[in-house]
N, C-alpha and C positions, 0 to 999 in steps of 0.2 A: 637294620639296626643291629649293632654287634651289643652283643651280651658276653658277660666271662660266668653268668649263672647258663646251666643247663635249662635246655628244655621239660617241660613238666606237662605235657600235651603227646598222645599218640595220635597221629592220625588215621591209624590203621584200626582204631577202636571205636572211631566215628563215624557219623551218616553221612559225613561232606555237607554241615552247614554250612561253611561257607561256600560251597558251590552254588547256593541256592539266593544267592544275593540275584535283585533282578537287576540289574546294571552292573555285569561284571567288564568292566574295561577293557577294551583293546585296543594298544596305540598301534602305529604304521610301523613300529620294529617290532611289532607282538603276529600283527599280520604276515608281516615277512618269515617272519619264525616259523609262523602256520606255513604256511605258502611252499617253503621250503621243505618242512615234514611230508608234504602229504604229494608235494613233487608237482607243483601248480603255481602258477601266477599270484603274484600278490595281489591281481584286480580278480580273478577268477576265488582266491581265499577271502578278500575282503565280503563280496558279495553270497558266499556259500555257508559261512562261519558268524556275522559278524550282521548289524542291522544298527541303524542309529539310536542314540539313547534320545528319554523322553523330551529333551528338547531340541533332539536333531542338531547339535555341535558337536558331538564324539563318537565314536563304533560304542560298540560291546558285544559280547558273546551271544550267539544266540540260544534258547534255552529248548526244552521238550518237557515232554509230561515227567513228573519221576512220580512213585506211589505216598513217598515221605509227605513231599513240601510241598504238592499240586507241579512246579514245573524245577528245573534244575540246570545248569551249564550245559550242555547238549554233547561236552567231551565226559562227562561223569557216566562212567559205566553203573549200571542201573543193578547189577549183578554183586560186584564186588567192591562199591561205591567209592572205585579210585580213579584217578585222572586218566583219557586213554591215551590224552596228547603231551604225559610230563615232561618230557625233554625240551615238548614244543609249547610249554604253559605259557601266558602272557606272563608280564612281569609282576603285574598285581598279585598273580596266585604265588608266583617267587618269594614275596614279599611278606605275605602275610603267614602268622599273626605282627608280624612285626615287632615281636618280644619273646621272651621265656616261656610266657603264660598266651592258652588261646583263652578266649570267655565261655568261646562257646563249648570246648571241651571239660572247662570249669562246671556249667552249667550241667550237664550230660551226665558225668561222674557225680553230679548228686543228685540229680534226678536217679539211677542208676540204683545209688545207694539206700535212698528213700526206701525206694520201691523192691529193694531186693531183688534185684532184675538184672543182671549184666549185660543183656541184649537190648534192653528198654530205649526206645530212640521217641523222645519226647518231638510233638512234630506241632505245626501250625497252621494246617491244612485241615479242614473240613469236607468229607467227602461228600 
């Protein structure tokens, strides 16, 4: 969605909420995309990367443990909490937030500020 307002969201200042969607999408040009990053077959990236969603009609990404959110996009570097495959990201992750404004970087910066905390990553994960 084009905007003529700036961006108001870092995401270099985030924990990649949005990485931790559990059904992050992948179509068959988001595969191909992989496939071709990683120097492999689109049947070989579909099956290594990608597993069907809960009702078994679409891919998605598949996830691993992260310490934040219990599990996370399985491309989200655990380290530096940035993409490992961005060149090769589906389109969804292209996409979003899909405005000016993220919510969930909304959210974050005031949790942040509440708390006087500028590291503070508010989480939803019970250990």
């Amino acid at each position: 969605m084009a905007s003529s307002k700036t961006s108001t969201y870092d995401c270099t200042r985030c924990p990649a909420y949005c990485c931790t969607y559990m059904e992050i999408a992948a179509t068959k040009r988001d595969i191909e995309r992989l496939a071709k990053h990683f120097g492999i077959d689109a049947k070989t990236a579909e099956k290594k990367f990608t597993k069907p969603n809960s009702d078994g009609k679409r891919r998605m990404l598949r996830h691993r443990h992260d310490e934040h959110f219990g599990t996370a996009c399985a491309f989200l570097d655990r380290e530096t909490r940035a993409c490992t495959v961005y060149k090769a990201r589906p389109q969804i992750c292209r996409d979003f937030p899909g405005t000016y404004r993220c919510g969930y970087y909304e959210f974050l910066k005031f949790e942040r500020y509440l708390l006087e905390d500028p590291e503070y990553v508010a989480t939803t994960w019970n250990r």
